[in-house]
N, CA, C and O of each residue as an XYZ file, in Angstrom:
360
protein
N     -36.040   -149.813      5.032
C     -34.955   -149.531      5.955
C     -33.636   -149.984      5.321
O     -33.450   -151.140      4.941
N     -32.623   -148.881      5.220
C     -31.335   -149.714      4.642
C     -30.505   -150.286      5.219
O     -30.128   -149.765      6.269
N     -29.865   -151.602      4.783
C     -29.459   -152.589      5.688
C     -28.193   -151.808      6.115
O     -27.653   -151.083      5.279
N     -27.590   -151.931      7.603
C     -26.554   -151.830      8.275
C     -25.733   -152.533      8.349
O     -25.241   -151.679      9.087
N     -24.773   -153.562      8.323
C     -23.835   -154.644      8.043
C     -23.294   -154.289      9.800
O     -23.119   -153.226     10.394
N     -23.190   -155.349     10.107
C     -22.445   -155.741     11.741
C     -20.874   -155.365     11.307
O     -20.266   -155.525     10.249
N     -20.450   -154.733     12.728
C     -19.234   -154.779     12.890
C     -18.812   -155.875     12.990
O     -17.636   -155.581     13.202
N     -18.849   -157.435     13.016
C     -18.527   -158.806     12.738
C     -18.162   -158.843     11.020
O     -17.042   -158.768     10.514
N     -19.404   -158.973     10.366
C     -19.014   -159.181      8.946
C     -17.997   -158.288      8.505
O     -16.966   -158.750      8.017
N     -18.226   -156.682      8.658
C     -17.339   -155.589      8.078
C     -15.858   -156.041      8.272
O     -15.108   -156.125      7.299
N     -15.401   -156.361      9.674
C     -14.165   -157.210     10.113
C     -13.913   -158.019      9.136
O     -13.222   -157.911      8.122
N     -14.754   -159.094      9.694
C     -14.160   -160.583      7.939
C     -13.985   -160.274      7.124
O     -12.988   -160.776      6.606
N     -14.808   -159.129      6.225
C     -14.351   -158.818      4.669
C     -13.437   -158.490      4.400
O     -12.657   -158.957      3.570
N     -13.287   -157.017      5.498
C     -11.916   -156.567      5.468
C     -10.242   -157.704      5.652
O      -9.159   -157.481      5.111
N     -10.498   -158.529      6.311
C      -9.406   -159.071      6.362
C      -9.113   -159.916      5.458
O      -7.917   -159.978      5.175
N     -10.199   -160.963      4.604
C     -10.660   -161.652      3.634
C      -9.756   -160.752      2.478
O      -8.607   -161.119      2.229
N     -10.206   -159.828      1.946
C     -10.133   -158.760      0.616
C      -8.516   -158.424      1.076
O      -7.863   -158.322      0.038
N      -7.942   -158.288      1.875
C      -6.705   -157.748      2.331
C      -6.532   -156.596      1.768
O      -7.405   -155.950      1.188
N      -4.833   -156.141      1.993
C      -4.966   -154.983      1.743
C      -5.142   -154.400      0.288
O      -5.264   -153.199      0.046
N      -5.137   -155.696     -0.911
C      -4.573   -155.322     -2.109
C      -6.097   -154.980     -2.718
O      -6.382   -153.995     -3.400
N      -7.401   -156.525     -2.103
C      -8.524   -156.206     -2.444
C      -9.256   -155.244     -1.987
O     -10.268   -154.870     -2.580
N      -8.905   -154.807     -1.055
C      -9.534   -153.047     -0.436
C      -9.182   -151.980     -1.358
O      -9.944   -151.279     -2.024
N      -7.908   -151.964     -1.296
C      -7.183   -151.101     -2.437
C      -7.764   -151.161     -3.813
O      -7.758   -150.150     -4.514
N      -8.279   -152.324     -4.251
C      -8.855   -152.580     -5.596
C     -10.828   -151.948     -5.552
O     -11.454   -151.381     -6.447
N     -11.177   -152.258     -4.500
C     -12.738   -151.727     -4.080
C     -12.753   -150.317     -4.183
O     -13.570   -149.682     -4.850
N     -11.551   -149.694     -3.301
C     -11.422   -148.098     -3.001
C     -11.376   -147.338     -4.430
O     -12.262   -146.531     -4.711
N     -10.062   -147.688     -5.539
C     -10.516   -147.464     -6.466
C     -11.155   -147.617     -7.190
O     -11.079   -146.760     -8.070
N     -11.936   -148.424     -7.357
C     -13.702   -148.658     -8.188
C     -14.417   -147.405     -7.724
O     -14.871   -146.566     -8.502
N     -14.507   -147.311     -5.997
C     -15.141   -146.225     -5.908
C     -14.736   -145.116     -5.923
O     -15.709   -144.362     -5.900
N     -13.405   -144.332     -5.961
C     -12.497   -143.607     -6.463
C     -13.489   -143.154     -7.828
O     -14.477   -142.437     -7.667
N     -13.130   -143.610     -9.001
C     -13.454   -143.304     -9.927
C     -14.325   -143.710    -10.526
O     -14.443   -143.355    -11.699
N     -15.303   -144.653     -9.909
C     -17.251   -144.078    -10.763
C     -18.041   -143.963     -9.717
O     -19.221   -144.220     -9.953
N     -17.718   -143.591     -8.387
C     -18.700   -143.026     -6.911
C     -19.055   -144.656     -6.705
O     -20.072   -144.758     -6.019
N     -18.517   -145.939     -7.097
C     -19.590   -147.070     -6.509
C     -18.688   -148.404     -6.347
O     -17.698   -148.328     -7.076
N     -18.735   -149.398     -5.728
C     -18.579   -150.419     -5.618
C     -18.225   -151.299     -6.411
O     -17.254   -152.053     -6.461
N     -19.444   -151.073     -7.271
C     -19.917   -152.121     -8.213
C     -20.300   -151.400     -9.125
O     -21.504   -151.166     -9.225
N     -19.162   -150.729    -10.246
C     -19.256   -150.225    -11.433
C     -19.838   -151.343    -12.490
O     -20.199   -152.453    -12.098
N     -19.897   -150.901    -14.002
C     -19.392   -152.170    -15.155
C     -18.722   -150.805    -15.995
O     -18.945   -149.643    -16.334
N     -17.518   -152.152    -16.049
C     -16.783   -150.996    -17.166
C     -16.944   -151.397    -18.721
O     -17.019   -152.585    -19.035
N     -16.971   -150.848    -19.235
C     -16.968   -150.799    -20.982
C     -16.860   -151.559    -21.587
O     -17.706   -152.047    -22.337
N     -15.004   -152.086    -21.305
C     -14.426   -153.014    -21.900
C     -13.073   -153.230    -21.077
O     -12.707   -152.213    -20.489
N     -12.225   -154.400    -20.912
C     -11.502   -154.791    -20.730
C     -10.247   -154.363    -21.544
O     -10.485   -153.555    -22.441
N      -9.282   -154.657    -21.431
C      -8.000   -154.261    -22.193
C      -8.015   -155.457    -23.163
O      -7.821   -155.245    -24.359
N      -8.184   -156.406    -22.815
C      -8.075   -157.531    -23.970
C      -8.781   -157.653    -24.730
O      -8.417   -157.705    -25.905
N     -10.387   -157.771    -24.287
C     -11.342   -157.307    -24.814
C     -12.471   -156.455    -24.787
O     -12.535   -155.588    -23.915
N     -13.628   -156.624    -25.868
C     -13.898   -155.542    -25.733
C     -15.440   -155.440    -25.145
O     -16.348   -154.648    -25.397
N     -15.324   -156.937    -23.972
C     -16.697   -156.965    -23.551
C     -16.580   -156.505    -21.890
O     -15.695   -156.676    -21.052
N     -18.139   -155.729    -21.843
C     -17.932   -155.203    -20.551
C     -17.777   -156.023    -19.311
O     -18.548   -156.982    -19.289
N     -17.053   -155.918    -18.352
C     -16.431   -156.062    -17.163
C     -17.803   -155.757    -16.079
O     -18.020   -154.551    -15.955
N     -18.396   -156.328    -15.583
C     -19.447   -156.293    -14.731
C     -18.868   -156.958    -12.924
O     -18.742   -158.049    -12.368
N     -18.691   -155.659    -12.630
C     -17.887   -156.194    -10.744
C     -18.998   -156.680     -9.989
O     -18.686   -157.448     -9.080
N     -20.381   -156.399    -10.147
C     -21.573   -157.111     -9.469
C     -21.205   -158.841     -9.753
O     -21.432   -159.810     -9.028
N     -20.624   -158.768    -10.961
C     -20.862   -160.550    -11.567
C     -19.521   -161.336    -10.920
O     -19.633   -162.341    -10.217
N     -18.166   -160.682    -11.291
C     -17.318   -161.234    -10.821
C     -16.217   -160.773     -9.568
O     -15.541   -161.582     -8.933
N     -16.204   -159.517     -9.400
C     -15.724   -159.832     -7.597
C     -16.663   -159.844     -6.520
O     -16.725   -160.427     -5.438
N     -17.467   -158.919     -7.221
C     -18.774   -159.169     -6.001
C     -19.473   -160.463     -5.905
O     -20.265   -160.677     -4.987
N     -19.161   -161.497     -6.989
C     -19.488   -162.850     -6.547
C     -18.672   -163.700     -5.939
O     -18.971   -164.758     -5.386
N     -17.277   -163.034     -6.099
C     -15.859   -163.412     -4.667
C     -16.595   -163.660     -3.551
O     -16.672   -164.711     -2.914
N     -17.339   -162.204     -3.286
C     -17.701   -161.606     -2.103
C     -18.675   -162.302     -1.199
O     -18.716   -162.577      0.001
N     -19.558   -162.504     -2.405
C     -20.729   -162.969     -2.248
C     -20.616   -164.680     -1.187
O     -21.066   -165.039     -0.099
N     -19.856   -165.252     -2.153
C     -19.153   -166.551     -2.103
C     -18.523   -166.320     -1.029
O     -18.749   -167.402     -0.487
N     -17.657   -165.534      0.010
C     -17.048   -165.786      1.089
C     -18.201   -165.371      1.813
O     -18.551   -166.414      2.366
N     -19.131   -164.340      2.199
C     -19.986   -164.616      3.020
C     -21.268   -165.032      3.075
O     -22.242   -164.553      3.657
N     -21.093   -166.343      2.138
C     -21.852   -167.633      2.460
C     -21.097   -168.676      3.620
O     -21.636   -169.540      4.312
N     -19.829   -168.315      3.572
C     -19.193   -168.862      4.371
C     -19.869   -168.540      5.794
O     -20.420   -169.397      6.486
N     -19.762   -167.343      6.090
C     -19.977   -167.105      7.599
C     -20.946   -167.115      8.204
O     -21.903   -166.580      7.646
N     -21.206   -167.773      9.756
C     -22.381   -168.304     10.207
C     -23.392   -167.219     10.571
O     -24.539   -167.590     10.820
N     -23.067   -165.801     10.634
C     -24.385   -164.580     10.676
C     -24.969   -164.315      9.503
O     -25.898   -163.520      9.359
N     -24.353   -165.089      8.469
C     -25.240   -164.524      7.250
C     -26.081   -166.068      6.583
O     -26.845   -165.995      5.620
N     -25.729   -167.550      7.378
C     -26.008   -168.574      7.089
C     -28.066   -168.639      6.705
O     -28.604   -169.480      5.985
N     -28.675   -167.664      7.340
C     -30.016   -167.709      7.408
C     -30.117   -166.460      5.663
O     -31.236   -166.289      5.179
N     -29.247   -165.976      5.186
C     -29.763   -164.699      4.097
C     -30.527   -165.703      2.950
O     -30.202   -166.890      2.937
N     -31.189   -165.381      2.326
C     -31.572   -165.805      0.882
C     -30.112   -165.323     -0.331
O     -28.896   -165.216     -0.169
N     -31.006   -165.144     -1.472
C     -30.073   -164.860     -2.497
C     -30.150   -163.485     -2.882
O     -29.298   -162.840     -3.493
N     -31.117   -163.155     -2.513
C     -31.488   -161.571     -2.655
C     -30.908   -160.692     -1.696
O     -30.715   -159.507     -1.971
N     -30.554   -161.288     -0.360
C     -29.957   -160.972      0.344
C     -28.836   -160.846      0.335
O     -28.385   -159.939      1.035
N     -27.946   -161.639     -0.407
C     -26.172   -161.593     -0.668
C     -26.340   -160.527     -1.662
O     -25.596   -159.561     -1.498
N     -27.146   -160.482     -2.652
C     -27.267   -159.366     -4.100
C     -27.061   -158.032     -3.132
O     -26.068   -157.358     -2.859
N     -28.610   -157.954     -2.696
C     -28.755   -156.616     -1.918
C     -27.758   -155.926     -0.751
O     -27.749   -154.718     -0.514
N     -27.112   -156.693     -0.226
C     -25.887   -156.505      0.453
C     -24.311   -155.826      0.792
O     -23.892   -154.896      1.482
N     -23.700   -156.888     -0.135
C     -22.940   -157.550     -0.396
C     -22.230   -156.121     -0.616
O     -21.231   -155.990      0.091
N     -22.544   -154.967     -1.484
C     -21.953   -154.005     -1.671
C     -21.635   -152.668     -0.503
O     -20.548   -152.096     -0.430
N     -22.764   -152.366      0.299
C     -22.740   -151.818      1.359
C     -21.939   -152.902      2.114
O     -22.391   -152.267      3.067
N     -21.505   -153.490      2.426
C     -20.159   -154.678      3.414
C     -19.043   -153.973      2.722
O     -18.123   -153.527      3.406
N     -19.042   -153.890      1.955
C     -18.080   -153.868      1.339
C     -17.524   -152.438      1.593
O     -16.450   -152.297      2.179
N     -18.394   -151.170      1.069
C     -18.290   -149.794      1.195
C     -18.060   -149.484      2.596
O     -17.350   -148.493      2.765
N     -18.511   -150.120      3.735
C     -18.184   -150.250      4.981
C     -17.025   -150.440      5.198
O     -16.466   -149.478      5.723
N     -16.279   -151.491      4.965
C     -14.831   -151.943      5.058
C     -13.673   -151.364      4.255
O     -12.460   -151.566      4.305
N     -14.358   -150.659      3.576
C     -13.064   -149.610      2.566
C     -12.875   -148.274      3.423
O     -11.955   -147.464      3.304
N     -14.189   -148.213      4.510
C     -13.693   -146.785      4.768
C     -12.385   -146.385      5.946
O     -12.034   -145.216      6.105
């Protein structure tokens, strides 16, 4: 069954990410259909950029914060974390 995210969490993220980090999610999915691309390389360098590792562990990390998700495991923030997210961009 694929998980549904509460209109509670979708709220927090969205306001959490504001408008600049929505704007930054929208285009990820803009231009590779997903959330949680990895890109190639960075401009500085030339190792790939993995958004599962570092904003989606922003993400991850703020809703550990909140008390409806206080019972998830770790597999649970993984498996998640991106559908919350795709929710709140729309």
């Amino acid at each position: 069954m694929k998980y549904q995210p509460s209109k509670t969490i979708v709220e927090a993220i969205r306001k959490w990410l504001g408008e600049k980090g929505l704007r930054l999610f929208r285009h990820y999915k803009g231009i590779t259909g997903t959330v949680s691309p990895v890109f190639g390389r960075t401009r500085r360098r030339h190792l790939p950029h993995p958004v599962h590792f570092r904003e989606g562990m922003q993400v991850r990390n703020f809703l550990r914060s909140l008390d409806e998700c206080k019972n998830w495991t770790a597999h649970d923030f993984d498996n998640r974390w991106a559908t919350i997210v795709e929710e709140a961009i729309k």
